[in-house]
C-alpha positions in Angstrom: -118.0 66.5 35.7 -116.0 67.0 38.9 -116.9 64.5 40.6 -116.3 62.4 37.6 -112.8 63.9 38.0 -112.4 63.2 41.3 -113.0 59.7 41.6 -111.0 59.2 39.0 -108.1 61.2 40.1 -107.5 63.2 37.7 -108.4 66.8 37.0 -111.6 68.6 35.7 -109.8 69.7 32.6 -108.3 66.2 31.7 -111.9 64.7 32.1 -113.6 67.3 29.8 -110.6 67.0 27.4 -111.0 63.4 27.0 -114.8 63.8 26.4 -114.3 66.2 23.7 -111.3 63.9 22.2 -114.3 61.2 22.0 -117.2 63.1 21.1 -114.8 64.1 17.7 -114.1 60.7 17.7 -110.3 60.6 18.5 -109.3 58.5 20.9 -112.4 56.0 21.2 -110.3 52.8 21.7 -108.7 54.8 24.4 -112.5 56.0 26.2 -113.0 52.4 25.6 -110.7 51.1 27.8 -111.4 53.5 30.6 -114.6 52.5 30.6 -114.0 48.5 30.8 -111.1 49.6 33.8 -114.3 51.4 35.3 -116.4 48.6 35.1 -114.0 46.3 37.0 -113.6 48.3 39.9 
């Protein structure tokens, strides 16, 4: 999870709140997205 964090520049705490806001299915379109912009790179 850290290093998750920290390659995408942002802290441990955002990452695991974005993971919990997906696995209760709010904000999917946004995990989406993040994960077509990780993709790319």
């Amino acid at each position: 999870m850290a290093a998750v964090a920290a390659a995408a520049g942002v802290s441990p705490t955002t990452v695991r709140r974005g993971v919990s806001e997906l696995d209760s299915g709010k904000g999917a379109a946004a995990g989406r997205a993040s994960e077509a912009d990780r993709r790319r790179t």
